[in-house]
C-alpha positions as CSV (number, residue, x, y, z in Angstrom):
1,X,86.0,36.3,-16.9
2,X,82.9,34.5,-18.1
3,X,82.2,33.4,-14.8
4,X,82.6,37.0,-13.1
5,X,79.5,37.9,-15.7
6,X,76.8,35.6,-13.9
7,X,75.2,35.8,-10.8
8,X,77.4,33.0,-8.8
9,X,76.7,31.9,-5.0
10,X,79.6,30.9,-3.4
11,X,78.6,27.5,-1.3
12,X,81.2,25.5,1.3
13,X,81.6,21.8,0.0
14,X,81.8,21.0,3.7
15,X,78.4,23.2,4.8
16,X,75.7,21.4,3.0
17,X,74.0,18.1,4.2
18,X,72.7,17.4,0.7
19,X,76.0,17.7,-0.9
20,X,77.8,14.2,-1.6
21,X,81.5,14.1,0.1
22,X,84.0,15.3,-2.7
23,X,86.7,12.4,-3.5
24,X,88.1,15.1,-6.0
25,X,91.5,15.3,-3.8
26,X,92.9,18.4,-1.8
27,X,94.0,19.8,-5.0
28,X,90.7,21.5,-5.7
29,X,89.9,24.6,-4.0
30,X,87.9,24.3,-1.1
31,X,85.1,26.6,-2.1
32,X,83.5,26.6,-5.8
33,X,81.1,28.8,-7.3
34,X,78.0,27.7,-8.9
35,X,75.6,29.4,-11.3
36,X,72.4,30.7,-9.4
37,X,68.9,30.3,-10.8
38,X,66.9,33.2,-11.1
39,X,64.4,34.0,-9.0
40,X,61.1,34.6,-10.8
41,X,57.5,35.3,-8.8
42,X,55.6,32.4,-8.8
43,X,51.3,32.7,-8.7
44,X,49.3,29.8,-7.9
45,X,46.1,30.0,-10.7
46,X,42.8,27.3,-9.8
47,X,42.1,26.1,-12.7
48,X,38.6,26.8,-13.9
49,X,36.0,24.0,-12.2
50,X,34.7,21.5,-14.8
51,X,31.1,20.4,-13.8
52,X,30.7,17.1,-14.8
53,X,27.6,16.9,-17.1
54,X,25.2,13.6,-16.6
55,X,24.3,12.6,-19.8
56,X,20.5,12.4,-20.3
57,X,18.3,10.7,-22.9
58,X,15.7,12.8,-25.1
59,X,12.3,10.7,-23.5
60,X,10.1,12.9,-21.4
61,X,9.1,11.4,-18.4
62,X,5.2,10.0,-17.8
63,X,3.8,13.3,-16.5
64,X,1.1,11.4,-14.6
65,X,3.9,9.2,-12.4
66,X,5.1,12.8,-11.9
67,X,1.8,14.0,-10.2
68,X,1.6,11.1,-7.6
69,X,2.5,12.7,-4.1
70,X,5.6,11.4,-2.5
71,X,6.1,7.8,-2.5
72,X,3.7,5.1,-1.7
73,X,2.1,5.2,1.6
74,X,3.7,1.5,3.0
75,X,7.4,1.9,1.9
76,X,7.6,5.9,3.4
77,X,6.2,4.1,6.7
78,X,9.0,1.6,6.0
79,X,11.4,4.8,5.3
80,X,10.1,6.2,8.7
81,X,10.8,2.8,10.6
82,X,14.1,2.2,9.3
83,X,15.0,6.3,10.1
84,X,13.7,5.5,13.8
85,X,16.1,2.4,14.2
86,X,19.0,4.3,13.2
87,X,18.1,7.0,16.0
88,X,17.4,4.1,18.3
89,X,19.3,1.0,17.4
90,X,19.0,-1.5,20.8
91,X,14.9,-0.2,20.8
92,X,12.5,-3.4,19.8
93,X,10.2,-2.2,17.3
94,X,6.8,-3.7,17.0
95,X,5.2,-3.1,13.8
96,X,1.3,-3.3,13.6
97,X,1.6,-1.0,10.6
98,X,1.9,-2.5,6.6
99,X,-0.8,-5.7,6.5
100,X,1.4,-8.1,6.6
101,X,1.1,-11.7,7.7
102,X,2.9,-13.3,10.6
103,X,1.7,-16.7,11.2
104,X,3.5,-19.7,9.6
105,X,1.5,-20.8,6.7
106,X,-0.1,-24.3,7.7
107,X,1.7,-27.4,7.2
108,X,-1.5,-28.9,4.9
109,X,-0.4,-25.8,2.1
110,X,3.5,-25.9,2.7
111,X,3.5,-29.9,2.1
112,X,1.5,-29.7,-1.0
113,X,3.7,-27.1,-2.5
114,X,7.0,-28.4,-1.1
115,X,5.7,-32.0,-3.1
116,X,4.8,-29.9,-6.2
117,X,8.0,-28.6,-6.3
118,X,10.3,-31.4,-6.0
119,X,7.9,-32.9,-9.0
120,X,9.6,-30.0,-11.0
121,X,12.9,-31.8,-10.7
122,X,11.1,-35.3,-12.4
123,X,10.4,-36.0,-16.2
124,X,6.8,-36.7,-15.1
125,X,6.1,-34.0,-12.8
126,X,8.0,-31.1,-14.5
127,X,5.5,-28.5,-16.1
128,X,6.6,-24.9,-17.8
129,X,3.9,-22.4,-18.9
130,X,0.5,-22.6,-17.7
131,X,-2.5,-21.1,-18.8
132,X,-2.4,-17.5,-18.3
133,X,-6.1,-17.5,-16.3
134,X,-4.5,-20.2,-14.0
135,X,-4.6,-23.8,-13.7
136,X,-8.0,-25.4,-14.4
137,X,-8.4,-27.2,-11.0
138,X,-7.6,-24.2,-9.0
139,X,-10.4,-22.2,-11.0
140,X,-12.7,-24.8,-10.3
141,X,-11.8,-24.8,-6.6
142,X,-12.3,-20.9,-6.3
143,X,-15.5,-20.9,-8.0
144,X,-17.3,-24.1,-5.4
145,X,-16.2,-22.5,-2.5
146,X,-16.5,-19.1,-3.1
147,X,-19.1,-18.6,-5.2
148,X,-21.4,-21.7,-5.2
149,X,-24.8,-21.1,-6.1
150,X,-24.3,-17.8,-7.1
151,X,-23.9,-18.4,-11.0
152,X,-20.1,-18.0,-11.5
153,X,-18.1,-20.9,-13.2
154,X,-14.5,-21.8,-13.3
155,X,-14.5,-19.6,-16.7
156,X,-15.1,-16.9,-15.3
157,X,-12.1,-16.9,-12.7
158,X,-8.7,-15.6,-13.5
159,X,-5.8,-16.7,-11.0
160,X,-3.1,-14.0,-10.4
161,X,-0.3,-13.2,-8.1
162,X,-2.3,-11.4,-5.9
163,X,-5.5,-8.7,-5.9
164,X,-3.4,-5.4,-6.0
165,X,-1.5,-7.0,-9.2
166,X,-5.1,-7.7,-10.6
167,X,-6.1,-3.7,-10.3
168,X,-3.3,-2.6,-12.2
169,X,-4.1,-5.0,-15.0
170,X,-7.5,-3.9,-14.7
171,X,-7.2,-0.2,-14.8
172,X,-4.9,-1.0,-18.0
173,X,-8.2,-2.5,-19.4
174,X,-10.0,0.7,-18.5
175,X,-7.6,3.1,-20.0
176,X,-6.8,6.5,-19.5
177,X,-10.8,8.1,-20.4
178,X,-12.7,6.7,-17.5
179,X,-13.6,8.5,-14.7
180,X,-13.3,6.8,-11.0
181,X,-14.9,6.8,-8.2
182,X,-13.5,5.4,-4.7
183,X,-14.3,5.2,-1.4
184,X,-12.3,7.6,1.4
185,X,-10.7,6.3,3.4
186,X,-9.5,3.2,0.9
187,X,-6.3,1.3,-0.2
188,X,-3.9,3.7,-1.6
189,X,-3.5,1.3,-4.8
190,X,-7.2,2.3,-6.0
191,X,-6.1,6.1,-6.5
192,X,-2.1,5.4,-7.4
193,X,-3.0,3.2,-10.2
194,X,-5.4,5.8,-11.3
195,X,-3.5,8.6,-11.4
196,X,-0.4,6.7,-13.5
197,X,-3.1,5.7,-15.5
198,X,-4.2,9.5,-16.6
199,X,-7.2,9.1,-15.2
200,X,-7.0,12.3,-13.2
201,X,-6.2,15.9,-12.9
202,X,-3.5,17.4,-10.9
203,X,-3.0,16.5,-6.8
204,X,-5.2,19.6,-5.3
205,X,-3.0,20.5,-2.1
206,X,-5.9,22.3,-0.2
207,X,-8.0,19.7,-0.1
208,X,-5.9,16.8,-0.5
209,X,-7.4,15.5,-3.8
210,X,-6.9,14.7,-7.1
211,X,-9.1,16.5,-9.2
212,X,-11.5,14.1,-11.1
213,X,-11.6,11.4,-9.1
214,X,-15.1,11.2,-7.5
215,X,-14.1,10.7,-3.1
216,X,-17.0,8.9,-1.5
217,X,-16.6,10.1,2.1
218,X,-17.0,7.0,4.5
219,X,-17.2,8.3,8.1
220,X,-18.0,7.1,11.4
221,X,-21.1,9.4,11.1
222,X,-22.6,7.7,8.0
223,X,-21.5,4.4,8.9
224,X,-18.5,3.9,6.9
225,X,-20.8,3.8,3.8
226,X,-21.1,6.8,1.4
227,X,-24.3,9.1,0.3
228,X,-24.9,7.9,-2.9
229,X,-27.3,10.3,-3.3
230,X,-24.6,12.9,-3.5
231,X,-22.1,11.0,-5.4
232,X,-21.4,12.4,-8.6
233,X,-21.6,9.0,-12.0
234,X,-18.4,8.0,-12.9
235,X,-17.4,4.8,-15.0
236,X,-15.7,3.0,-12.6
237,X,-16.3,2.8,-8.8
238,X,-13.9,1.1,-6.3
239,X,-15.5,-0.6,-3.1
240,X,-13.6,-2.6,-0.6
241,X,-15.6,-4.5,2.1
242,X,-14.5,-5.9,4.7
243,X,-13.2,-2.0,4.2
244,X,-9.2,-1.3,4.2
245,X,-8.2,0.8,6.4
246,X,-11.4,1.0,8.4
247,X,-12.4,-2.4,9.1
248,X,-16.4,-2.2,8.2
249,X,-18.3,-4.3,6.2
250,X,-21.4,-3.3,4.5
251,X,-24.7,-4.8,4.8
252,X,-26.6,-6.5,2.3
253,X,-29.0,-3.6,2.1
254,X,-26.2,-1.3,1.7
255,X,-24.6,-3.1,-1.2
256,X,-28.1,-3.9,-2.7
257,X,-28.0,-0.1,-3.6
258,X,-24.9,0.0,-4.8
259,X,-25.1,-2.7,-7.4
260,X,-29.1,-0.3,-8.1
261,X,-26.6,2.6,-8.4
262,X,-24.3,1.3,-11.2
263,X,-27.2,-0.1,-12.9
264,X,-28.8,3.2,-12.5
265,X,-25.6,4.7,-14.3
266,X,-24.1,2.0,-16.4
267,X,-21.4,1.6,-14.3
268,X,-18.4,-1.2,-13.5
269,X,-18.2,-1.5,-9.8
270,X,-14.3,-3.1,-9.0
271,X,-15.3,-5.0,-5.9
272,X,-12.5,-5.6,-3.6
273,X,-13.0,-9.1,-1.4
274,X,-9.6,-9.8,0.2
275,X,-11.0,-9.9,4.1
276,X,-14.0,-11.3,2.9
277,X,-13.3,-14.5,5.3
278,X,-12.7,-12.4,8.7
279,X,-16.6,-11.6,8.3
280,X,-18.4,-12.3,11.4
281,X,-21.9,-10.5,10.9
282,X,-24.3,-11.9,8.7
283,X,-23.1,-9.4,5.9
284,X,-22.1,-10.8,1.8
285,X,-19.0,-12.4,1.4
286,X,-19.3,-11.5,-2.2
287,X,-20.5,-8.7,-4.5
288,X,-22.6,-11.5,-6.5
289,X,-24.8,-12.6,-3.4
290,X,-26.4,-9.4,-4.5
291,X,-28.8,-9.9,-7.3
292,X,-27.8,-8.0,-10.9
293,X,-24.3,-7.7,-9.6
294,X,-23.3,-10.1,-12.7
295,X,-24.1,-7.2,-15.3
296,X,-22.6,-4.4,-12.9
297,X,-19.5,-6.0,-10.9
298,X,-16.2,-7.8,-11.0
299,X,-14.4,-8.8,-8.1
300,X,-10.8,-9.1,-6.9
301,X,-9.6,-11.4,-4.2
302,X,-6.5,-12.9,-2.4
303,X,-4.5,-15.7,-0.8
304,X,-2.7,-13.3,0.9
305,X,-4.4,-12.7,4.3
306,X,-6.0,-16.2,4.5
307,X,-3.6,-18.4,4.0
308,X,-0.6,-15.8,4.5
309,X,0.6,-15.6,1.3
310,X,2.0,-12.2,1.3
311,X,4.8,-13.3,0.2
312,X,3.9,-16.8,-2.1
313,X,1.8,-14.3,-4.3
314,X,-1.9,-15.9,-5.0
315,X,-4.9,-14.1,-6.0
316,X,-7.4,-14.0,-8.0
317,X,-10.0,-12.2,-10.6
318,X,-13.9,-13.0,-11.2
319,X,-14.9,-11.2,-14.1
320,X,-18.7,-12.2,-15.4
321,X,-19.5,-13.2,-18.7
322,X,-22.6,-11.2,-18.0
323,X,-20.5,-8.0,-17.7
324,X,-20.5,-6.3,-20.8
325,X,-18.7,-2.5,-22.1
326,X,-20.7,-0.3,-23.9
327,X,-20.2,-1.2,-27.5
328,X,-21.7,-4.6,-25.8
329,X,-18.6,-6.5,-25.7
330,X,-17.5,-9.0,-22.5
331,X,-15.3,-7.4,-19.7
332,X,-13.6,-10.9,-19.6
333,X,-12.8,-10.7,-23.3
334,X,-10.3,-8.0,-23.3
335,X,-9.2,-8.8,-19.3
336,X,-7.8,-12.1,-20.8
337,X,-6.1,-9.8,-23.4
338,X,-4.2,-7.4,-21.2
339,X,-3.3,-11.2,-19.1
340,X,-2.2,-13.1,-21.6
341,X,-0.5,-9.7,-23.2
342,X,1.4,-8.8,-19.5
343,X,1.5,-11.4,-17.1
344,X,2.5,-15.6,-18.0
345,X,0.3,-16.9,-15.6
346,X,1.0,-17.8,-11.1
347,X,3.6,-19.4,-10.3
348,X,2.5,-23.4,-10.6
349,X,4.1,-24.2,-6.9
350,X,1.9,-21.1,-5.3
351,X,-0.9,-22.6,-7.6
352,X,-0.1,-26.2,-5.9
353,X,-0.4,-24.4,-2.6
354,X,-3.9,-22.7,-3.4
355,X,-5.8,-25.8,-4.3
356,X,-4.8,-27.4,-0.8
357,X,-5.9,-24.2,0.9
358,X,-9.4,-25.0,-0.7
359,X,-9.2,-28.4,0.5
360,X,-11.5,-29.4,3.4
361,X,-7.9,-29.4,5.9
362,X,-6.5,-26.3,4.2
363,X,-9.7,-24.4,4.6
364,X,-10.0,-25.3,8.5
365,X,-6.5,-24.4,8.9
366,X,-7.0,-21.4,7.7
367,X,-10.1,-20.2,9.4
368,X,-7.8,-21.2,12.7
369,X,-5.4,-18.6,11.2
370,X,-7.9,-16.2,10.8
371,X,-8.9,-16.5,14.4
372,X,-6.3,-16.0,15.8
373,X,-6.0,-12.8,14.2
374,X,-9.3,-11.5,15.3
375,X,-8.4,-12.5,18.5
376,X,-5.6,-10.1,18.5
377,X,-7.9,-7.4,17.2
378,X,-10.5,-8.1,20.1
379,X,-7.3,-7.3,22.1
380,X,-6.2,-4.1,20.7
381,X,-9.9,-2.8,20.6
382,X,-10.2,-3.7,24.0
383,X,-7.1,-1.7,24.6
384,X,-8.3,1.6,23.3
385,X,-11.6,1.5,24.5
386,X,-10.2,0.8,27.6
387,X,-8.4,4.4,27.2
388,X,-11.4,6.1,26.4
389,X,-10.6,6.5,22.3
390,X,-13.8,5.7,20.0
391,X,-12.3,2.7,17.9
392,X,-13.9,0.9,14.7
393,X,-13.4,-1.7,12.8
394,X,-11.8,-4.8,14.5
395,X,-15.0,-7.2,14.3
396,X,-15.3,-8.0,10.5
397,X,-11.6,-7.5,9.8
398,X,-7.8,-7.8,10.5
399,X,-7.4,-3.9,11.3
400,X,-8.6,-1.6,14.0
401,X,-9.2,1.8,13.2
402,X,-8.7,4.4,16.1
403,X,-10.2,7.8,16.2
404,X,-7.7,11.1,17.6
405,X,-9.7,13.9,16.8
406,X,-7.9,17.4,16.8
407,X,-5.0,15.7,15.6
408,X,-2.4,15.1,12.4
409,X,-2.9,11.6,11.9
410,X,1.4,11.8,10.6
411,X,2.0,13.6,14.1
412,X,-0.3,10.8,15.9
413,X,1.6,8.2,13.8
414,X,5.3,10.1,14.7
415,X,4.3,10.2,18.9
416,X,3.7,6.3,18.8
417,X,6.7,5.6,17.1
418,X,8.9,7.7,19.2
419,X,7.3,7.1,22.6
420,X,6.6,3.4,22.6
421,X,8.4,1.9,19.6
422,X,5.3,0.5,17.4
423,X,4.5,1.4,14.0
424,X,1.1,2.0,13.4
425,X,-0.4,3.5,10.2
426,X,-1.4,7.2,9.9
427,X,-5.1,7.0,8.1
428,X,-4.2,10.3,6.4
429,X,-2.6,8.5,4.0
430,X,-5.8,6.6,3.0
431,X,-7.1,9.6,1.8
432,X,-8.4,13.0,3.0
433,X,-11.2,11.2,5.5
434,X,-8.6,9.2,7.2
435,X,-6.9,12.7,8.9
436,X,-7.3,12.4,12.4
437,X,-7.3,8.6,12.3
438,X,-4.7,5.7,13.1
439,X,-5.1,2.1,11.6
440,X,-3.6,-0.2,13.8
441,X,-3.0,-3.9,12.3
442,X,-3.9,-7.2,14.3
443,X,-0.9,-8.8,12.5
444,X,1.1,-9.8,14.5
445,X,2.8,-12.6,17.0
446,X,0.7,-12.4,20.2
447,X,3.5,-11.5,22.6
448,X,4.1,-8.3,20.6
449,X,0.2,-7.4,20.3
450,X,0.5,-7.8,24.2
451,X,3.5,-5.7,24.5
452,X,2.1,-3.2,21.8
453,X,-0.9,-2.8,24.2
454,X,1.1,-2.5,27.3
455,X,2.8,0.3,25.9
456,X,-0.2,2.0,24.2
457,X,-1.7,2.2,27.9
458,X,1.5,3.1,29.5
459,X,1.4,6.4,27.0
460,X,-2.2,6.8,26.5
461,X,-3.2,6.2,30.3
């Protein structure tokens, strides 16, 4: 009776695949009855979405890193070049672009730091920390044969791991209240550090400037060598000569009124030396050939394009003890705060590897470098003149600087790269004087700078 009162469903024992056979005997009835469940609606809910929250620290970011535009110039070309190979994969690249070195460094440099650093592994050659300012031989070195004659000692020369490490540190000495001037086109380092620094006002998108820094046009029209008469005082002015990007070098004359101009306006000129070697005019080598410079100047040199240490890291820093702030204390004093403060001194093999360059065989090797270089910008220059573009540059300096007038440097720099496979550098991005320019680097193995050329006259013919 209790089973007539539920729902049953009769099922065959003998119909169902998913039934087990019965070993129950023939006694039991052949068909059974077994309680049904009920059949309810059934609604499929999402369950709610659970964004997943990043957690986040209460430090505001450095407002000035967050008014720098993009990223740095070399590592978006890099960004570009790597995009490009993914689109082309089997296409040889040549890159004439970044400043980078490709020549092996001379065996007369290599040997001496190779023996320096197996002396590491020895009770008598092992050394740890240095001096901060650099190993006292190496000062020494710098000072004879750079600046012989022209009243700079070994104090006054700090060693680093290279110039552009030397103008952060030196902006860091500055501090956030000076005001800047620099030349444009120039090294994108000059403004960067500047603007992290709090030096400036906001990036001014119509004109491509940052407000407050003081842009000293250098065009082919005024020789690559700014107005002073129309440049506003600042407290610090940037010059690079042998100029990056543009390749010129300014005359004695030229710099003679500069050093009059920061006299004129108590000024520091930061005095940028790193090509100084590819000179071939009779121009200064060094900001201190000019007289007064000592009371006005520091300067900042490098390794790097000499002796290709790019990657060994050797620079260094000449910082007057003539060269006094305001309050009438030395430059040098608080420059050998903020190294000994942020930086434990060059490495001691790259050291080892810098006093051979300075040795009579290191030197001659690397003038030989160096020559080969400029002979690969004699080639590219030829190349463009040959194609009717107005080129400058080239003669006192590792880079050739080619004029497209009308026309986006970035779009200039996008047409090489797609239609011939060589990265160049779009002068845009040396400031707002640079538009309508293209920097192209002589380093480079000579096979590519020939095959860089072919192509540039099979597109440009």
């Amino acid at each position: 009776m209790a089973l007539q009162n539920h729902l049953s469903t009769t099922i065959s024992s003998s119909s169902s695949a998913f039934l087990a056979p019965s070993n129950l005997g023939s006694s039991r009835a052949s068909n059974v009855s077994v309680p049904a469940k009920r059949i309810g609606t059934v609604r499929c809910v999402a369950a709610p979405h659970e964004e997943k929250t990043t957690y986040k620290t209460k430090v505001s970011r450095n407002a000035n890193i967050a008014k720098l535009q993009a990223g740095y110039l070399f590592p978006e070309i890099a960004r570009r070049k790597a995009a490009h190979l993914q689109k082309y994969p089997d296409a040889k690249v040549i890159s004439l672009g970044i400043g980078d070195t490709t020549e092996p460094i001379p065996d007369a440099i290599t040997s001496a730091m190779a023996k320096r650093s197996y002396a590491l592994s020895t009770l008598e050659g092992y050394s740890g920390y240095g001096a901060e300012q650099g190993e006292k031989p190496l000062r020494a070195a710098i000072a004879s044969t750079f600046y012989r004659d022209l009243g700079i000692g070994e104090e006054d020369i700090f060693v680093s791991d290279g110039a552009k490490c030397d103008i952060s540190r030196l902006q860091v000495v500055f501090g956030s209240q000076v005001t800047m001037a620099v030349q444009d086109p120039s090294y994108p380092a000059y403004v960067d550090s500047s603007v992290i620094m709090g030096q400036t006002g906001l990036y001014q998108q119509d004109i491509e400037k940052y407000a407050k820094i003081e842009y000293m046009k250098c065009t082919p029209e005024n020789g690559f060598f700014p107005d002073l008469s129309t440049v506003a005082r600042t407290d610090i002015i940037f010059f690079c000569s042998p100029n990056n990007p543009t390749g010129s070098a300014a005359t004695r004359e030229q710099l003679t009124r500069l050093v009059k101009f920061a006299k004129d306006n108590g000024s520091i000129i930061v005095y940028d030396s790193a090509y100084a070697m590819y000179m071939s005019d009779d121009n200064p080598q060094s900001i201190f050939e000019i007289p007064g410079a000592k009371e006005v100047a520091l300067e900042t040199s490098s390794f790097s394009k000499y002796a290709g240490f790019t990657g060994v890291r050797l620079g260094w820093t000449v910082v007057p003890k003539e060269l006094l702030f305001s309050d009438g204390s030395p430059v040098a004093k608080d420059f050998s705060r903020i190294v000994c403060t942020c930086f434990n001194g060059a490495s001691n093999i790259s050291q080892a590897g810098g006093l051979a360059c300075l040795s009579p065989e290191g030197l001659s090797a690397m003038r030989e470098v160096i020559g080969f270089y400029k002979e690969n910008t004699e080639i590219i220059m030829d190349t463009f003149s040959s194609l009717g573009f107005k080129v400058y540059g080239g003669k006192n300096a590792p880079y050739v600087w080619v004029h497209f007038p009308g026309r986006s440097s970035w779009d200039v720099f996008s047409e090489i790269l797609e239609k011939t496979h060589v990265v160049t550098t779009p002068g845009s991005g040396f400031g707002p004087a640079g538009e309508g320019f293209v920097r192209v680097s002589a380093f480079g193995h000579r096979n590519n700078i020939l095959e860089a050329c072919r192509r540039f006259k099979q597109l440009y013919k």
